[in-house]
TIDRENVEX-371021 format. One record per residue (C-alpha): x, y, z; residue number from 1; residue in three letters. Coordinates in nm, 2 decimals, m for minus. Example, Ala and Ser with C-alpha at 12.3 -4.5 7.8 and 13.67 -1.06 7.14 Angstrom:
<sites>
<site><u>1.23</u><v>m0.45</v><w>0.78</w><n>1</n><res>ALA</res></site>
<site><u>1.37</u><v>m0.11</v><w>0.71</w><n>2</n><res>SER</res></site>
</sites>
This chain:
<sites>
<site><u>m1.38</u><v>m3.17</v><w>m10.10</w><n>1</n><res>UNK</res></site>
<site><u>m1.48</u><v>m2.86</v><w>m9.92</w><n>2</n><res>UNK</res></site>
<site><u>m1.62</u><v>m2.98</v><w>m9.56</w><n>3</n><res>UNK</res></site>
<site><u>m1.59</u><v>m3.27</v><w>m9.39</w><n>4</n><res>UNK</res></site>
<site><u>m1.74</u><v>m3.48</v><w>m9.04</w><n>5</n><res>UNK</res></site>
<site><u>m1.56</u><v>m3.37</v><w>m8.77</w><n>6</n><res>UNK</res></site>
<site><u>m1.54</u><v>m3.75</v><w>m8.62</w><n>7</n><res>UNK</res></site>
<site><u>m1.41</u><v>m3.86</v><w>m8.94</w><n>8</n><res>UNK</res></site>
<site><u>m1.17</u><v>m3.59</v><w>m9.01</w><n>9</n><res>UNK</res></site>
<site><u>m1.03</u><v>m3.72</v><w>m8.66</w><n>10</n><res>UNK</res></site>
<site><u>m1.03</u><v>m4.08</v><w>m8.74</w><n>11</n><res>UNK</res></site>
<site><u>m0.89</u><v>m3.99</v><w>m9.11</w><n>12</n><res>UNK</res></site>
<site><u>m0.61</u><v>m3.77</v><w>m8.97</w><n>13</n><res>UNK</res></site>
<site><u>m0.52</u><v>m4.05</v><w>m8.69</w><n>14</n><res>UNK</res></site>
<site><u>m0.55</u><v>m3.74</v><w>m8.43</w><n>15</n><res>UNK</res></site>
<site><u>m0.81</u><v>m3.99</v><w>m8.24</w><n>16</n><res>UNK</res></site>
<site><u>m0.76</u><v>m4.36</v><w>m8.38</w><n>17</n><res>UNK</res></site>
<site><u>m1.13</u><v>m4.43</v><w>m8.36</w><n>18</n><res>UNK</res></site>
<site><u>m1.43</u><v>m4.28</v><w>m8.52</w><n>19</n><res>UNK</res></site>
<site><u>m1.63</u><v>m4.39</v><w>m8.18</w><n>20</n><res>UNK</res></site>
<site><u>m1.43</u><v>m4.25</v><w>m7.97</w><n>21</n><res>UNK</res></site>
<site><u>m1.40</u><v>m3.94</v><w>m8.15</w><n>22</n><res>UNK</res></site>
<site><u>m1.79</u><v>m3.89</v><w>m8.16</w><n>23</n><res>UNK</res></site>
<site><u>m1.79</u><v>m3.94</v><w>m7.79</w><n>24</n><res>UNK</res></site>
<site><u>m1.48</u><v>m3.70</v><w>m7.71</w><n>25</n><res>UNK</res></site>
<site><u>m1.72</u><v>m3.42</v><w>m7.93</w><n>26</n><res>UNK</res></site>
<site><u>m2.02</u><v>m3.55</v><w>m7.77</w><n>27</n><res>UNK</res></site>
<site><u>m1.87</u><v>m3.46</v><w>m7.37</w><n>28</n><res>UNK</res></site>
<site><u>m1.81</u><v>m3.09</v><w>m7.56</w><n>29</n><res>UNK</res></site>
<site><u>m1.43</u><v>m3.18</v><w>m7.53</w><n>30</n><res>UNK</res></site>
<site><u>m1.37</u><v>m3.03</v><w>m7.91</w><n>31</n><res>UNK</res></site>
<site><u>m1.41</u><v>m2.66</v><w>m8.04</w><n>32</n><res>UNK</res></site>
<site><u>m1.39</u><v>m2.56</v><w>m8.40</w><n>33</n><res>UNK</res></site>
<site><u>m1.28</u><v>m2.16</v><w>m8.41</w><n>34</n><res>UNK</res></site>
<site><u>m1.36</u><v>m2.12</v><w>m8.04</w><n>35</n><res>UNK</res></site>
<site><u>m1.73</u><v>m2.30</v><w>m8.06</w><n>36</n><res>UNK</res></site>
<site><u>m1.82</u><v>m2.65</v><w>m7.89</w><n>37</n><res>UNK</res></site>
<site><u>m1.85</u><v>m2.89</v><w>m8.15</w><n>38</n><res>UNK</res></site>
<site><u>m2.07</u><v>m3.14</v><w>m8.21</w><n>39</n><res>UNK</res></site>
<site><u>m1.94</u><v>m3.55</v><w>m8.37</w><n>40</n><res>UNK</res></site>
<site><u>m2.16</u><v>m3.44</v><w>m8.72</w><n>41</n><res>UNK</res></site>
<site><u>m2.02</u><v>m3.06</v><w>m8.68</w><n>42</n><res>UNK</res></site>
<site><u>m1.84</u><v>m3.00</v><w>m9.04</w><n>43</n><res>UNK</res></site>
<site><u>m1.47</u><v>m2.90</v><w>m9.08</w><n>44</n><res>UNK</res></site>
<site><u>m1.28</u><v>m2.73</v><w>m9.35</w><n>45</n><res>UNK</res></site>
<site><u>m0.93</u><v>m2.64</v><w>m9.41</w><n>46</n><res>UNK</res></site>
<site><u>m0.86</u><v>m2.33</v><w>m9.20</w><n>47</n><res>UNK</res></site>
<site><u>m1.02</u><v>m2.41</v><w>m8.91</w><n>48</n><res>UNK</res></site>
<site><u>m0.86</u><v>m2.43</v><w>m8.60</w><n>49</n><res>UNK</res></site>
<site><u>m0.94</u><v>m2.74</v><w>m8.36</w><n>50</n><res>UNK</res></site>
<site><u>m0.92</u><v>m2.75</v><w>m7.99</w><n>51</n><res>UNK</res></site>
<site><u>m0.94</u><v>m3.10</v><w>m7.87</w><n>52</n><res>UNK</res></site>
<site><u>m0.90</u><v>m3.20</v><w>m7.49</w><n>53</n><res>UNK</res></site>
<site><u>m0.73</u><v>m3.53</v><w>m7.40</w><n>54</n><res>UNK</res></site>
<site><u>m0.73</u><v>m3.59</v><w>m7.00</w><n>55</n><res>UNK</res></site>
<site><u>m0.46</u><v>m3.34</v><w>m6.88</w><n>56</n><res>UNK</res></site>
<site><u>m0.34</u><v>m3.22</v><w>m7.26</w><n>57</n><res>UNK</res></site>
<site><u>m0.50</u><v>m2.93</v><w>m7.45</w><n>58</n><res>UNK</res></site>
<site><u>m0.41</u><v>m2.95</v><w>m7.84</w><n>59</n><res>UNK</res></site>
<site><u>m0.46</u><v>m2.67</v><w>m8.09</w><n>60</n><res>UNK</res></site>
<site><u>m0.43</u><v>m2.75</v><w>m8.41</w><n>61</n><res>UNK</res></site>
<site><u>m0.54</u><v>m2.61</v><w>m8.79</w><n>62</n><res>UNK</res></site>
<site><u>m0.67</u><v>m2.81</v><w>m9.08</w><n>63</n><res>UNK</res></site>
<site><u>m0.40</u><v>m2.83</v><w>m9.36</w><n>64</n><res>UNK</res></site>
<site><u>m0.60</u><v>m3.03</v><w>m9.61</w><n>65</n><res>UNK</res></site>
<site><u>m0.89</u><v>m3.28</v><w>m9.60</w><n>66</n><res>UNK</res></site>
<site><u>m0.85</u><v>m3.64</v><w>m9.76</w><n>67</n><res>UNK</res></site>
<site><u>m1.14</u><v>m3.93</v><w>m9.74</w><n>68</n><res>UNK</res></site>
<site><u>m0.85</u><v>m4.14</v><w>m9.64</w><n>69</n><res>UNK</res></site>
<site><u>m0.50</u><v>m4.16</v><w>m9.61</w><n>70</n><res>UNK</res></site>
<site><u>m0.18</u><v>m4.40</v><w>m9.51</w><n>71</n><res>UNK</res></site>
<site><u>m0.05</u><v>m4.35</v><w>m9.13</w><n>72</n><res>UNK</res></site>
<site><u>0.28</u><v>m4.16</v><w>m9.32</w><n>73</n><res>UNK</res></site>
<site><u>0.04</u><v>m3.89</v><w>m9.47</w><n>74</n><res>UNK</res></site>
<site><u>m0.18</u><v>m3.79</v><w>m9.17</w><n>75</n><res>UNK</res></site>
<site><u>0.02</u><v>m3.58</v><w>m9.01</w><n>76</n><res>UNK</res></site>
<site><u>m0.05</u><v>m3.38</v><w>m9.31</w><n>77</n><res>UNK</res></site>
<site><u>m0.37</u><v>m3.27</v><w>m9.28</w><n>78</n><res>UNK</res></site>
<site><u>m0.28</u><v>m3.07</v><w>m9.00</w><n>79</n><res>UNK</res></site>
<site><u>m0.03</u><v>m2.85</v><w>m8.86</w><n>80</n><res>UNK</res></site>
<site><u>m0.02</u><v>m2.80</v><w>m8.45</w><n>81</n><res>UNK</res></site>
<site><u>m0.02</u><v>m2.46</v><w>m8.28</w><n>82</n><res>UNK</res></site>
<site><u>0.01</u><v>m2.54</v><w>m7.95</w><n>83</n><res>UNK</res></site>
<site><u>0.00</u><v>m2.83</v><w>m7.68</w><n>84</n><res>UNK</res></site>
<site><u>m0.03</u><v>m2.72</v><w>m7.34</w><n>85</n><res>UNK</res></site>
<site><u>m0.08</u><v>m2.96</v><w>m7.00</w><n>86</n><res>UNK</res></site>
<site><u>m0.39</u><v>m2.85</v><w>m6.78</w><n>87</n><res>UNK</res></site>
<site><u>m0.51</u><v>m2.89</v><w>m6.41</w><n>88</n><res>UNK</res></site>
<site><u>m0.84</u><v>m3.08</v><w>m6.45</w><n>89</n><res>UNK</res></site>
<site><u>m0.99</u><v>m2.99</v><w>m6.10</w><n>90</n><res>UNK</res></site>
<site><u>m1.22</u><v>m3.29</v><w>m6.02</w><n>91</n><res>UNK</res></site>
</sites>
């Protein structure tokens, strides 16, 4: 498998637990693939790099390897992280 759904590479991976939540996290332009806003339907492929925002917490990571599903011990695999940094989210 070459590409994959952004919001089910998310759920798949376990980086966000829910495949509804993870459309609407992309959907508020929350995500970035390579440095571009992405969009819930946007395809992924190994390589890419992934910029999600959680509240205060900025997470880079890059796609190892893409699976259609995995066990909770494996999907950590599918990605390594770069950096997690805290931000100021000015109201």
């Amino acid at each position: 498998m070459s590409t994959m759904r952004l919001d089910k590479f998310l759920k798949v991976s376990r980086l966000i637990k829910r495949r509804t939540l993870a459309k609407e996290v992309a959907d508020q332009g929350r995500i970035t693939i390579n440095g571009i806003t992405a969009k819930a339907s946007s395809n992924v492929k190994v390589g890419d790099e992934l910029q999600v925002r959680f509240g205060q917490k900025l997470v880079t990571v890059k796609i190892t390897n893409l699976q259609e599903s995995t066990r909770k011990e494996d999907a950590a695999n599918m990605y390594s992280i770069l950096k997690e940094e805290r931000i100021n989210v000015e109201q």
